[in-house]
LUMDRENVO-99941 format. One record per atom (N, C-alpha, C): residue number from 1; residue in three letters; atom name; x, y, z. Coordinates in Angstrom, 1 decimal. Example, Ala and Ser with C-alpha at 12.3 -4.5 7.8 and 13.67 -1.06 7.14 Angstrom:
<nodes>
nr / rest / atom / xx / yy / zz
1 / ALA / N / 13.2 / -5.7 / 7.8
1 / ALA / CA / 12.3 / -4.5 / 7.8
1 / ALA / C / 13.2 / -3.3 / 7.8
2 / SER / N / 12.8 / -2.2 / 7.1
2 / SER / CA / 13.7 / -1.1 / 7.1
2 / SER / C / 12.9 / 0.0 / 7.9
</nodes>
This chain:
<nodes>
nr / rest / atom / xx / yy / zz
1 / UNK / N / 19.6 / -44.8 / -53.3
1 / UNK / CA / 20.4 / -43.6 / -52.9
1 / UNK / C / 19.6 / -42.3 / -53.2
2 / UNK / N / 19.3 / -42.2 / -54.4
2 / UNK / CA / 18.3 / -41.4 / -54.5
2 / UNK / C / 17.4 / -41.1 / -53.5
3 / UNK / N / 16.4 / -41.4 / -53.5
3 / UNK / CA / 15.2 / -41.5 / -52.5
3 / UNK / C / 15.3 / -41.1 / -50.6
4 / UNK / N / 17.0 / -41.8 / -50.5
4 / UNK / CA / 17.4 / -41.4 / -49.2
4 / UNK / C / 17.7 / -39.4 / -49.6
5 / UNK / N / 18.6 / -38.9 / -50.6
5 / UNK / CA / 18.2 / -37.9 / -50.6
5 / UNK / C / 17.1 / -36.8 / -50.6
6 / UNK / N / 16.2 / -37.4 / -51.0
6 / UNK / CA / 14.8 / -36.7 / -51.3
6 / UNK / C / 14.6 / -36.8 / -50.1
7 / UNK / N / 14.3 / -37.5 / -48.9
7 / UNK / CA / 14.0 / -37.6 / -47.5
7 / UNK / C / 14.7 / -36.5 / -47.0
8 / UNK / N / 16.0 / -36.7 / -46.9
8 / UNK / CA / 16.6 / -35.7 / -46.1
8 / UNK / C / 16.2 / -34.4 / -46.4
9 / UNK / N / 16.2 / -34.0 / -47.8
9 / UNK / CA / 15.9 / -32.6 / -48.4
9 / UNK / C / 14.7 / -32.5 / -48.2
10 / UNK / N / 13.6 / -33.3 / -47.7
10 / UNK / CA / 12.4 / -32.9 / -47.1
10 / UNK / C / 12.4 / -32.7 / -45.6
11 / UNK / N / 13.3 / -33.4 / -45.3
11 / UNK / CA / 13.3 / -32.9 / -44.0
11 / UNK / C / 13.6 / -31.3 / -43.2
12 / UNK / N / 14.8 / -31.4 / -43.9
12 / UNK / CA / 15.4 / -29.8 / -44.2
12 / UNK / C / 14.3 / -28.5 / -44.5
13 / UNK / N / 13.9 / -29.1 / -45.3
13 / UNK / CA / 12.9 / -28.0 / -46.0
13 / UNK / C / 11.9 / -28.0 / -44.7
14 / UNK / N / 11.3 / -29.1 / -44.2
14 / UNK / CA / 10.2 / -28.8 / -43.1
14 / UNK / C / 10.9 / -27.8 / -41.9
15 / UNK / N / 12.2 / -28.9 / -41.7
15 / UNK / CA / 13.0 / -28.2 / -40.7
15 / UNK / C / 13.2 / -26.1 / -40.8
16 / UNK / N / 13.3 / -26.3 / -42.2
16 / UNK / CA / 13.2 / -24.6 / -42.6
16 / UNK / C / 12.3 / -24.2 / -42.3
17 / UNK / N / 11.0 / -24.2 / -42.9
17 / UNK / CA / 9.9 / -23.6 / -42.9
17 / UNK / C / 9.6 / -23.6 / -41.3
18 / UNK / N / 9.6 / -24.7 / -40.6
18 / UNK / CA / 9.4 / -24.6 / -39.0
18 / UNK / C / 10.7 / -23.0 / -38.2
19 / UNK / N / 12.1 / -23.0 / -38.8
19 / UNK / CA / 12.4 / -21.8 / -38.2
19 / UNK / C / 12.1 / -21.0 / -38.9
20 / UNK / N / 11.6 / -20.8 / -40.1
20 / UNK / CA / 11.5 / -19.7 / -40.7
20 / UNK / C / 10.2 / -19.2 / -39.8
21 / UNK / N / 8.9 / -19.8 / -39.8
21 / UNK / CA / 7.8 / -19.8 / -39.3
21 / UNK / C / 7.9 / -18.6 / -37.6
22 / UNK / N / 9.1 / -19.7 / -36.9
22 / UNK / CA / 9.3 / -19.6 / -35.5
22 / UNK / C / 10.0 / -18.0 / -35.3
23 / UNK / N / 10.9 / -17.7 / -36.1
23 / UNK / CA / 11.4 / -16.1 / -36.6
23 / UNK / C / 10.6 / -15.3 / -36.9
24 / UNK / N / 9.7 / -15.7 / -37.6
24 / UNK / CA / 8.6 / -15.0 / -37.9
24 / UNK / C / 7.5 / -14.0 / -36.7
25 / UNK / N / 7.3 / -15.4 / -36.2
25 / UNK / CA / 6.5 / -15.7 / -34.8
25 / UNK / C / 7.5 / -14.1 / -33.6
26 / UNK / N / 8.7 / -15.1 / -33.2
26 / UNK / CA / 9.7 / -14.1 / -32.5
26 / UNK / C / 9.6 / -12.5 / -32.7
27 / UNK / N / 9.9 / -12.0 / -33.5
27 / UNK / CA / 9.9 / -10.5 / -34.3
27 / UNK / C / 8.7 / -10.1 / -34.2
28 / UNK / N / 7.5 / -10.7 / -34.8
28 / UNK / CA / 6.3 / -9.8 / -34.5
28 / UNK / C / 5.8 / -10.0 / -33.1
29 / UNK / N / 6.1 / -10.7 / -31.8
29 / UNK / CA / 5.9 / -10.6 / -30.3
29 / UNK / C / 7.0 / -9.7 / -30.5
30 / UNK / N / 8.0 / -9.9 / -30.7
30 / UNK / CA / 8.9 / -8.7 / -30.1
30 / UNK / C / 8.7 / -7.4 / -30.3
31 / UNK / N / 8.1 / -7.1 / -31.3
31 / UNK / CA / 7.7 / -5.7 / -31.9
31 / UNK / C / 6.8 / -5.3 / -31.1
32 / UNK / N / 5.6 / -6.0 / -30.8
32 / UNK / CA / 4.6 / -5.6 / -30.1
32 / UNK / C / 5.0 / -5.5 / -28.0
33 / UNK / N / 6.0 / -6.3 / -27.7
33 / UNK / CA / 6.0 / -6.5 / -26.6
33 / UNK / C / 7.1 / -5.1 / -26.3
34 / UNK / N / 7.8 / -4.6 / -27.6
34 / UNK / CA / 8.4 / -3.4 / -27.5
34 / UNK / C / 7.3 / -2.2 / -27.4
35 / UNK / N / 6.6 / -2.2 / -28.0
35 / UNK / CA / 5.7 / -1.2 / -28.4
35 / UNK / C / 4.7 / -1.2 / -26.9
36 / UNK / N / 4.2 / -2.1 / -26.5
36 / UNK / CA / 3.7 / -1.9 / -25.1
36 / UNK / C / 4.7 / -1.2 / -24.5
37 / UNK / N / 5.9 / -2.0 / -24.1
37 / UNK / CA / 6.6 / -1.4 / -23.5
37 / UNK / C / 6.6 / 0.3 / -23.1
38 / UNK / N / 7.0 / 0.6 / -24.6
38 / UNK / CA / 7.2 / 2.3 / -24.9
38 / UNK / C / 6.1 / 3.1 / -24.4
39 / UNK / N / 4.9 / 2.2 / -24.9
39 / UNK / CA / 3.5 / 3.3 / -23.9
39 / UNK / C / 3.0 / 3.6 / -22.7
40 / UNK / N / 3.3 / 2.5 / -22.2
40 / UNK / CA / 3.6 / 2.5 / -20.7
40 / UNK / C / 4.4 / 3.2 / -20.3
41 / UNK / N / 5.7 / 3.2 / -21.1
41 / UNK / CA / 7.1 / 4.3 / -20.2
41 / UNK / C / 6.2 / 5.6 / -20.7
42 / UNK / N / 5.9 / 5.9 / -21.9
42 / UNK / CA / 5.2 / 7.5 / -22.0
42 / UNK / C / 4.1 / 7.7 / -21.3
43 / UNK / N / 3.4 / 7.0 / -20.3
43 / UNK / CA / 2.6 / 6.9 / -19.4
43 / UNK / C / 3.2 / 7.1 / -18.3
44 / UNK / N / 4.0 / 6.2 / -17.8
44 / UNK / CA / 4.5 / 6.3 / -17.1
44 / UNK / C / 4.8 / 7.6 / -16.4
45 / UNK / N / 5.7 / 8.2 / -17.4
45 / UNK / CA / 6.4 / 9.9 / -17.0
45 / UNK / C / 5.2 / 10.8 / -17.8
46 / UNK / N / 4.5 / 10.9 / -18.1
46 / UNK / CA / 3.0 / 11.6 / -18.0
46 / UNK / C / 2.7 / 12.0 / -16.7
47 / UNK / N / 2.3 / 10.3 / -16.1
47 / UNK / CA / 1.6 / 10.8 / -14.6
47 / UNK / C / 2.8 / 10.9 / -13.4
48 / UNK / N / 3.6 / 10.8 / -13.9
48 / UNK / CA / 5.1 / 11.5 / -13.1
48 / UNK / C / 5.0 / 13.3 / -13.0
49 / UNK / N / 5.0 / 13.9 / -14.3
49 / UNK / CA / 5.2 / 14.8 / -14.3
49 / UNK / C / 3.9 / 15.4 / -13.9
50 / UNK / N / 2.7 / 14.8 / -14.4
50 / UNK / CA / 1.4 / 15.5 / -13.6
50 / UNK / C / 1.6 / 15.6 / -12.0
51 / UNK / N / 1.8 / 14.5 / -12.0
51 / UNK / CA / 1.7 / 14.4 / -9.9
51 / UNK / C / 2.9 / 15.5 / -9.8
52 / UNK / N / 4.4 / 15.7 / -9.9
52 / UNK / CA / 5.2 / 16.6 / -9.8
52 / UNK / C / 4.8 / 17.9 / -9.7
53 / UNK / N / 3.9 / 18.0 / -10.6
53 / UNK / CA / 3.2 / 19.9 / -10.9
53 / UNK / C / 2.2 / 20.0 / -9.9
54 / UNK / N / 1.6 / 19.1 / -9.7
54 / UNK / CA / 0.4 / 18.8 / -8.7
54 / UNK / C / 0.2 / 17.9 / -7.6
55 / UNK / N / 0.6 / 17.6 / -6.8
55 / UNK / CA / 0.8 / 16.6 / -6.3
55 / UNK / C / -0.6 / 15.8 / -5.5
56 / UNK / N / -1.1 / 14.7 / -5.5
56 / UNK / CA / -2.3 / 14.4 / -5.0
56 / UNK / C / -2.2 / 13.2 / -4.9
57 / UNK / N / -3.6 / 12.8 / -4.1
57 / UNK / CA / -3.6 / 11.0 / -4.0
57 / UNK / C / -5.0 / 11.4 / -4.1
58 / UNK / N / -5.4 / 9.4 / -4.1
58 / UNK / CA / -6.6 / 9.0 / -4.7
58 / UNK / C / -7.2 / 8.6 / -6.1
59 / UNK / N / -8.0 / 8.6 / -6.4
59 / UNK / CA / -8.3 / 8.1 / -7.6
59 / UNK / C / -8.5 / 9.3 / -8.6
60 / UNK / N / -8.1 / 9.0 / -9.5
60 / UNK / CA / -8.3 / 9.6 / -11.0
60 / UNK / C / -8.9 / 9.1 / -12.0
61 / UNK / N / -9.1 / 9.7 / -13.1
61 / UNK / CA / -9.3 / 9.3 / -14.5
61 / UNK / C / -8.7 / 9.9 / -15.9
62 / UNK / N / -7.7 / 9.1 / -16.1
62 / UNK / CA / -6.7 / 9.6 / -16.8
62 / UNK / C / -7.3 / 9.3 / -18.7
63 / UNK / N / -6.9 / 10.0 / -19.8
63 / UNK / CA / -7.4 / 9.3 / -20.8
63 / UNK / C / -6.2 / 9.9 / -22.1
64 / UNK / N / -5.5 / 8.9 / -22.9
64 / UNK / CA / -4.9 / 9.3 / -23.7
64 / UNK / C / -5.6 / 9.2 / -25.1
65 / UNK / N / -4.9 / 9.1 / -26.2
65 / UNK / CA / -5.3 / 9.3 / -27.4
65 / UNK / C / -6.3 / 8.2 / -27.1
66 / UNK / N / -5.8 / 7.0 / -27.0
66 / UNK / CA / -6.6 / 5.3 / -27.3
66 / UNK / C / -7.5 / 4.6 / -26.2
67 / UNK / N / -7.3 / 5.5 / -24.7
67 / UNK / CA / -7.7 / 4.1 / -24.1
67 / UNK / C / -8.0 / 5.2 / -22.2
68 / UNK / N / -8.5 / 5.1 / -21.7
68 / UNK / CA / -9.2 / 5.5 / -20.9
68 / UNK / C / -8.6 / 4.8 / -19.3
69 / UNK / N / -8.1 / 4.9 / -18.4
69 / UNK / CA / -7.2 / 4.6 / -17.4
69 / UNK / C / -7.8 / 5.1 / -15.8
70 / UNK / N / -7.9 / 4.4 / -14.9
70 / UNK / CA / -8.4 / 4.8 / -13.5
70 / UNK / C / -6.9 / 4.7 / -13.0
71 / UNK / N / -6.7 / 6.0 / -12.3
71 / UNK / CA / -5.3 / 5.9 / -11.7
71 / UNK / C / -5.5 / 6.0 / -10.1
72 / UNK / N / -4.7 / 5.0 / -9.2
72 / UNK / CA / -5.1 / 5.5 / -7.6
72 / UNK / C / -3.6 / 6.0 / -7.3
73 / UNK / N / -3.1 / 7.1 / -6.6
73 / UNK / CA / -2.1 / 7.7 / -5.9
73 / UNK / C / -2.0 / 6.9 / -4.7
74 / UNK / N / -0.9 / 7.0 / -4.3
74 / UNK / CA / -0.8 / 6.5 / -2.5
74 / UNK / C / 0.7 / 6.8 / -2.1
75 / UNK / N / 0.9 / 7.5 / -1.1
75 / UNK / CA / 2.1 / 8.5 / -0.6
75 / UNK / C / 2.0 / 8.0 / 0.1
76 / UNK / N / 3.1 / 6.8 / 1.2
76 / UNK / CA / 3.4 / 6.5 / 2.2
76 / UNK / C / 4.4 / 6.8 / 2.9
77 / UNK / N / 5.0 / 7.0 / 3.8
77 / UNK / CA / 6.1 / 7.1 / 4.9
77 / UNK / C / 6.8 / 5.9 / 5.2
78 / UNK / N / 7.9 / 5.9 / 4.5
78 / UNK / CA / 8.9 / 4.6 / 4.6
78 / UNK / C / 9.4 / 4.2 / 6.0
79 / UNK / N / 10.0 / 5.8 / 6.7
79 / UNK / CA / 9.6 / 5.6 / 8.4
79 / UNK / C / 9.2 / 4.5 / 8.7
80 / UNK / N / 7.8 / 4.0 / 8.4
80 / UNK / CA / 6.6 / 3.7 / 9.4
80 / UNK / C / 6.3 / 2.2 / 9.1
81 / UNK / N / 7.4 / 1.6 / 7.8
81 / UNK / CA / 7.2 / 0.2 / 7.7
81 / UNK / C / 8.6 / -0.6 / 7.7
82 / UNK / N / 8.6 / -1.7 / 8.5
82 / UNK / CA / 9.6 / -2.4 / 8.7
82 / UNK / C / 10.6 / -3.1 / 7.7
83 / UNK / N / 9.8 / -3.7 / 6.3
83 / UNK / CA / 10.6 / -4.2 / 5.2
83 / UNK / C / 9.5 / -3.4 / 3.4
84 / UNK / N / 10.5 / -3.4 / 3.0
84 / UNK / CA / 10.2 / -2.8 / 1.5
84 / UNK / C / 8.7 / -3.5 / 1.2
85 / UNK / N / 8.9 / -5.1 / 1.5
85 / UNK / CA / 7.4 / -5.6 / 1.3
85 / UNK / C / 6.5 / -5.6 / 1.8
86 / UNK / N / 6.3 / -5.1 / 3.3
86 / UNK / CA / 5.1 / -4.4 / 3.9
86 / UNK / C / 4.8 / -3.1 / 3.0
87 / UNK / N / 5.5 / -2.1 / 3.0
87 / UNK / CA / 5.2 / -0.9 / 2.1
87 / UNK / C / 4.5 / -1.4 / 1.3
88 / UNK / N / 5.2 / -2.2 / 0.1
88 / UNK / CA / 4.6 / -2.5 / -1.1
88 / UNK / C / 3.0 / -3.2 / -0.5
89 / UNK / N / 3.0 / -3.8 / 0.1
89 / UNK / CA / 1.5 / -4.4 / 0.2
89 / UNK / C / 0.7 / -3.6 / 0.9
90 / UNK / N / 1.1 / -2.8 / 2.2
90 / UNK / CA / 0.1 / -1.4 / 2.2
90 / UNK / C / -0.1 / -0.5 / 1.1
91 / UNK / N / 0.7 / 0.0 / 0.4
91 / UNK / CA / 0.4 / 0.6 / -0.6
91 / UNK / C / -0.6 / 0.2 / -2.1
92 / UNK / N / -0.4 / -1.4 / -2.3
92 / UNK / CA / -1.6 / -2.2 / -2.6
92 / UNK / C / -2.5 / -2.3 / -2.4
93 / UNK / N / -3.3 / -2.3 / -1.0
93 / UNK / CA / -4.3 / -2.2 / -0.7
93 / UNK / C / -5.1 / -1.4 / -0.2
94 / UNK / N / -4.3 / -0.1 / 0.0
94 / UNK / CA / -4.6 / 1.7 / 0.3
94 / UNK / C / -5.4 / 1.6 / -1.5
95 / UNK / N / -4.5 / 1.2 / -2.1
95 / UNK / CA / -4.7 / 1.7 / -4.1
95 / UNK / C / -5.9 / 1.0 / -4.2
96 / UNK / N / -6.1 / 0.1 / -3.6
96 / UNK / CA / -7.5 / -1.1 / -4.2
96 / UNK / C / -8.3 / -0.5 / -3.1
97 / UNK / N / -8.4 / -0.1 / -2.0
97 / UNK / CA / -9.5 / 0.3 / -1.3
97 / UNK / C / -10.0 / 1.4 / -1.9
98 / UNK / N / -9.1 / 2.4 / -2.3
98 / UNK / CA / -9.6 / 3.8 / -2.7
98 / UNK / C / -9.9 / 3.6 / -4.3
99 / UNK / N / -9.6 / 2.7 / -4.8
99 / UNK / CA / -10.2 / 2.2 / -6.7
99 / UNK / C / -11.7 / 1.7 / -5.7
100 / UNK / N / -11.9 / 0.9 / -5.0
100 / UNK / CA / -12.9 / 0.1 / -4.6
100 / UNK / C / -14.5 / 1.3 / -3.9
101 / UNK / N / -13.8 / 2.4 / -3.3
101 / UNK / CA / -14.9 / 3.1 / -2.5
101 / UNK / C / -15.3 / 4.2 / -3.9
102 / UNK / N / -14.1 / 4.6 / -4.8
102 / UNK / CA / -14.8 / 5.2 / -6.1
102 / UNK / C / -15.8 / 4.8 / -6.8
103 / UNK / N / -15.5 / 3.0 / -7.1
103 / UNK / CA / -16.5 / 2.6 / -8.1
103 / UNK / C / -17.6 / 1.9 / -7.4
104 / UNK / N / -17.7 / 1.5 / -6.2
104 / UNK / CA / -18.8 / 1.1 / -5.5
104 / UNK / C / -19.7 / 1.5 / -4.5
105 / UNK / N / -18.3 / 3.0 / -3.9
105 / UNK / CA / -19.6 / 3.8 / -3.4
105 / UNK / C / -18.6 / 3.2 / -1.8
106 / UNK / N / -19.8 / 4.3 / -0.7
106 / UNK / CA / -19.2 / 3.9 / 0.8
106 / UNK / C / -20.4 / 4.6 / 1.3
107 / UNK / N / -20.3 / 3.9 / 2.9
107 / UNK / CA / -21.2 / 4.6 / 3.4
107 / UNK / C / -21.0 / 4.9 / 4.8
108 / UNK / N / -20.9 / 6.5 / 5.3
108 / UNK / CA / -20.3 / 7.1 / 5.8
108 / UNK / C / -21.7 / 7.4 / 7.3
109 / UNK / N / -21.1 / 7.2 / 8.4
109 / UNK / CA / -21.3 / 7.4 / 9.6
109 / UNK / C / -20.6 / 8.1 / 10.6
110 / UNK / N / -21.7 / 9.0 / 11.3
110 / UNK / CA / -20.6 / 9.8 / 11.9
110 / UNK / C / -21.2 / 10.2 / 13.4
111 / UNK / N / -20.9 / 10.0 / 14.2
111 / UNK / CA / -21.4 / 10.2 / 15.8
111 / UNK / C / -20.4 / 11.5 / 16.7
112 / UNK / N / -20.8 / 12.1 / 17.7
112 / UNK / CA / -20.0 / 13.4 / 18.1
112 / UNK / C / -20.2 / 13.0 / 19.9
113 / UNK / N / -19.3 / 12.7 / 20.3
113 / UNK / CA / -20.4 / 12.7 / 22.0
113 / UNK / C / -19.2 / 13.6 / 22.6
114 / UNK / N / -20.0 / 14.5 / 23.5
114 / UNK / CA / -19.8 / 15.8 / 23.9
114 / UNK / C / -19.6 / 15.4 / 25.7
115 / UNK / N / -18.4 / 15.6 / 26.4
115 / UNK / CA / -18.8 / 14.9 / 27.6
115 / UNK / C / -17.9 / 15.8 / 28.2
116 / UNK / N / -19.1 / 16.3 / 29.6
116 / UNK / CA / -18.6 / 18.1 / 29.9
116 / UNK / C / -18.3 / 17.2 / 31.2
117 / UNK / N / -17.3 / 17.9 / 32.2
117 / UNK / CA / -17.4 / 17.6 / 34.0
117 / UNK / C / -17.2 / 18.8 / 34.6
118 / UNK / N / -17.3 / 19.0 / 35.6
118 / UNK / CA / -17.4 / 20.3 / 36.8
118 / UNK / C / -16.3 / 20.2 / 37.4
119 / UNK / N / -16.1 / 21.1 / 37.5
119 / UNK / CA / -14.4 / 21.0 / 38.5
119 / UNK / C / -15.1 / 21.6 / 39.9
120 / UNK / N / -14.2 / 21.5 / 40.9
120 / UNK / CA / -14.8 / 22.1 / 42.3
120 / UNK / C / -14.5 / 23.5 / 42.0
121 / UNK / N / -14.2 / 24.2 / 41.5
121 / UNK / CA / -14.3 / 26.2 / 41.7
121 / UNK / C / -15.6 / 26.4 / 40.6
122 / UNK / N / -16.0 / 25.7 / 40.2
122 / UNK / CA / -17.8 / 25.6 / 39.2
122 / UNK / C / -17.6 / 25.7 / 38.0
123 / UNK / N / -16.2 / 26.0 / 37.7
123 / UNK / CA / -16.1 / 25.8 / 36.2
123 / UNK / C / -15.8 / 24.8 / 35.4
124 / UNK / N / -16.3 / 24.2 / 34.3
124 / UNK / CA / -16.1 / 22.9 / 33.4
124 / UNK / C / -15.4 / 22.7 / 32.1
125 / UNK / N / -14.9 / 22.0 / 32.3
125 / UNK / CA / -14.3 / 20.7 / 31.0
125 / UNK / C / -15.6 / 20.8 / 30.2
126 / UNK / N / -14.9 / 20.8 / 28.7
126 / UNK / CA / -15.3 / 20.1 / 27.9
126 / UNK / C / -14.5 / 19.1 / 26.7
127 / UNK / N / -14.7 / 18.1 / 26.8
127 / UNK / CA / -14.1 / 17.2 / 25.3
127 / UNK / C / -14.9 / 16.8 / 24.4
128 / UNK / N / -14.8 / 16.5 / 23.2
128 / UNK / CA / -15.4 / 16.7 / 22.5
128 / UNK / C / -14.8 / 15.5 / 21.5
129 / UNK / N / -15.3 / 14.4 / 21.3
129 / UNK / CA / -14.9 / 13.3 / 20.8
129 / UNK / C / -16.3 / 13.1 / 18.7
130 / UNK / N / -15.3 / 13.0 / 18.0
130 / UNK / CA / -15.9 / 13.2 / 17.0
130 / UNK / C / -15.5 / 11.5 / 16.1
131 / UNK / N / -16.3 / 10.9 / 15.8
131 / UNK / CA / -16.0 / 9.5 / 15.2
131 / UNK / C / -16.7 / 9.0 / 13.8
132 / UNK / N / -15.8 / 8.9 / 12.8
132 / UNK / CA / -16.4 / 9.0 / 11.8
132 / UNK / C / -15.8 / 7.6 / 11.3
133 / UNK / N / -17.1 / 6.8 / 10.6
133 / UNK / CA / -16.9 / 5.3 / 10.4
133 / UNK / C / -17.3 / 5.7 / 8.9
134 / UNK / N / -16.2 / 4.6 / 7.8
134 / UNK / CA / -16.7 / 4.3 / 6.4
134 / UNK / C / -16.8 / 3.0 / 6.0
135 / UNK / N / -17.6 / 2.5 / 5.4
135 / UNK / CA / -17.4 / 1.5 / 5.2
135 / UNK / C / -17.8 / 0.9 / 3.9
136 / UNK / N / -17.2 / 0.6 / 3.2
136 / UNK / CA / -17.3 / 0.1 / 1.9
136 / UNK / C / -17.1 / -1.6 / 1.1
137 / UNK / N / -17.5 / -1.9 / 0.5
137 / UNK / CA / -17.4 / -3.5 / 0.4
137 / UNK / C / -17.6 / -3.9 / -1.4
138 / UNK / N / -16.7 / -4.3 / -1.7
138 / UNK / CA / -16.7 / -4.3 / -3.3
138 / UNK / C / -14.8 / -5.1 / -3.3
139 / UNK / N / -14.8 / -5.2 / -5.1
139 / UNK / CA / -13.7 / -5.9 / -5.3
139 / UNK / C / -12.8 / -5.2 / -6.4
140 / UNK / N / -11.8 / -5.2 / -6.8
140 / UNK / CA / -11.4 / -4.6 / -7.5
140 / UNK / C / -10.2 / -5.4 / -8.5
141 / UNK / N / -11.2 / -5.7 / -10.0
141 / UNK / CA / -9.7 / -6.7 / -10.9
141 / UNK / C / -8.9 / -5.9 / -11.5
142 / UNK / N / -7.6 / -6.7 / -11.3
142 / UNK / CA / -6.6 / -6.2 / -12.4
142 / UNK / C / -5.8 / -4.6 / -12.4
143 / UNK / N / -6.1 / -4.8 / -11.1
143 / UNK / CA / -5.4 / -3.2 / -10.6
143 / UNK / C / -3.7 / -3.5 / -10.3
144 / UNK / N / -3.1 / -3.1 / -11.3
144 / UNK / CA / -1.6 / -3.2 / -11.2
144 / UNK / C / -0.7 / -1.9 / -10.5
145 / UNK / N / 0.3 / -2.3 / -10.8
145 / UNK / CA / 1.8 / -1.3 / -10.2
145 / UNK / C / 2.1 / -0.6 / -11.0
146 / UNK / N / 1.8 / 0.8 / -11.8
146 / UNK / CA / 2.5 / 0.9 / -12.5
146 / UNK / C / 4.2 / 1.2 / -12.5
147 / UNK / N / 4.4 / 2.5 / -11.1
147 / UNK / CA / 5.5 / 2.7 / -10.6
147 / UNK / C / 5.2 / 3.4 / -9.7
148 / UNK / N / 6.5 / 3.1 / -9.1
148 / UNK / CA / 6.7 / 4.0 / -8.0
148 / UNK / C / 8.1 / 5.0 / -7.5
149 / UNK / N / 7.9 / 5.9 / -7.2
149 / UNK / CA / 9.6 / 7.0 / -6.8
149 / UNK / C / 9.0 / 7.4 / -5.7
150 / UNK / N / 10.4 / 8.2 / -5.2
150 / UNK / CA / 10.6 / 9.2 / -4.1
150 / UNK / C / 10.4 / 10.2 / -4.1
151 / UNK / N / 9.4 / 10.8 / -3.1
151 / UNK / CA / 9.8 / 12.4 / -3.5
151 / UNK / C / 10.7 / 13.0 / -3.2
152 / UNK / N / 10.9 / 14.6 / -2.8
152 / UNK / CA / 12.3 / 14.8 / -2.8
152 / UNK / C / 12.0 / 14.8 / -1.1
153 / UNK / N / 11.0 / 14.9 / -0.3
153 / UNK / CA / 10.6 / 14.9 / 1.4
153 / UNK / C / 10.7 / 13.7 / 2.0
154 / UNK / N / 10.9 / 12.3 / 0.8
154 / UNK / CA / 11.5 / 11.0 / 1.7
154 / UNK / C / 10.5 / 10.5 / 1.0
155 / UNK / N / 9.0 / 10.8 / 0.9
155 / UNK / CA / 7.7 / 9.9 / 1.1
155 / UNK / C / 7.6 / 9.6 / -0.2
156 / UNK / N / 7.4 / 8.2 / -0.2
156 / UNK / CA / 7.3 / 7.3 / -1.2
156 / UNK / C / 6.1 / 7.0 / -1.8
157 / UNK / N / 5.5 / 7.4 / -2.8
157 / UNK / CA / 4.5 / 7.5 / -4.0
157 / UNK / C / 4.7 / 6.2 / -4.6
158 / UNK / N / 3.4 / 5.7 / -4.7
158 / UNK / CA / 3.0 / 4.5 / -5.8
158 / UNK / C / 1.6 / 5.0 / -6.4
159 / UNK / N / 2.1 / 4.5 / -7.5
159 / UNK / CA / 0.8 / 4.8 / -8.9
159 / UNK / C / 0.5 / 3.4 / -9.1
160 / UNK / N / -1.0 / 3.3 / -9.0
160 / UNK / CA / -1.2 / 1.8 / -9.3
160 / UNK / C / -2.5 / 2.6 / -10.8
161 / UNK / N / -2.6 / 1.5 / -11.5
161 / UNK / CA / -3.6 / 1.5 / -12.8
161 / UNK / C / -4.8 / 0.7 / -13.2
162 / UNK / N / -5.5 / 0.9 / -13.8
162 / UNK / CA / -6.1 / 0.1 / -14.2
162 / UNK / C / -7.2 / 0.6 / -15.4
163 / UNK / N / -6.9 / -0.2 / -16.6
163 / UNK / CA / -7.5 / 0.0 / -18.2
163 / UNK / C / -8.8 / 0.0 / -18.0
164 / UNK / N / -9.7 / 1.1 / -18.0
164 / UNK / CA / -11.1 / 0.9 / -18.1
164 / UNK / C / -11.7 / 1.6 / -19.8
165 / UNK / N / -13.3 / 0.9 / -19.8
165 / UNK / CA / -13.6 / 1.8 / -20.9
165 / UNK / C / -13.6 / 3.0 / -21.1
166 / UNK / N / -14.1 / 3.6 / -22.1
166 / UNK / CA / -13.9 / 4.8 / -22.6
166 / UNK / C / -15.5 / 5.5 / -22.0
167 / UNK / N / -16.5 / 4.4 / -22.2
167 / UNK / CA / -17.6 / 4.8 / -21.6
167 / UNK / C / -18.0 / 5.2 / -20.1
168 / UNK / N / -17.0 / 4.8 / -18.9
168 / UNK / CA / -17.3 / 5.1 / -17.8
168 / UNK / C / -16.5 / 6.7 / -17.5
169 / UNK / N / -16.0 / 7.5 / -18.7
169 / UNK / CA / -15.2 / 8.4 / -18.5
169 / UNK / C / -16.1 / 9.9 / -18.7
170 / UNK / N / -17.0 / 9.1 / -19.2
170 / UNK / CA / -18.0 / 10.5 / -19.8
170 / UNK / C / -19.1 / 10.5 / -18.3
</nodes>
């Protein structure tokens, strides 16, 4: 009889230490998955209120106390797409093209053709056709969402991110 007690009270005790352990575990993810959280939202309304005072697109380089940040703007016209998830994925790949031609460069071409005609009283037309080709090819990891709002003109702003070092900022 004995002995059956000593089992069970070992088991218990494992059983303990396993949630004690697991609580443990829980609370410090949670702390930290809070704490991301928070810096993000203070990031978040940073480049809110920057873009609001200023308003722009394209790529940036943003840098807080700790950590060094490539930001791409992209202002679309809701008008002009048929479901929320076309937007969202043009505006994905506007943000990754314009992260992509910053850090890898493009290479710009540009042709003009000039094409005059004579009218019958001897005076002429001219048009004037100007074509300008870019073309860039690279990849871009880990470029996220951070957010997105409205302005107050309809056109819809997305901020996309991405954590870089501290060394490509200098």
């Amino acid at each position: 009889m004995m002995k059956k007690i000593n089992r069970n009270n070992k088991k218990s005790l494992v059983v303990s230490k396993f949630l004690l352990i697991l609580l443990a575990c829980s609370v410090v993810l949670g702390i930290h998955a809070q704490n991301y959280n928070s810096e993000n939202m203070a990031l978040t309304h940073f480049l809110i209120r920057m873009y609001n005072n200023a308003p722009f697109e394209g790529v940036r380089i943003v840098n807080d106390y700790d950590n060094a940040y490539l930001i791409s703007v992209v202002a679309l016209d809701t008008s002009k797409y048929k479901t929320e998830a076309v937007l969202n994925r043009v505006a994905s790949v506007k943000a990754a093209a314009a992260v992509s031609r910053h850090l890898n460069g493009s290479t710009i071409s540009q042709e003009m053709i000039i094409h005059t005609s004579e009218k019958t009283d001897k005076s002429s037309d001219v048009e004037i056709t100007e074509i300008i080709k870019e073309n860039s090819a690279g990849y871009v990891r880990s470029l996220e969402q951070l957010t997105n709002f409205t302005r107050t003109d309809g056109i819809q702003v997305f901020i996309f991110i991405k954590e870089i070092d501290r060394k490509h900022t200098q």
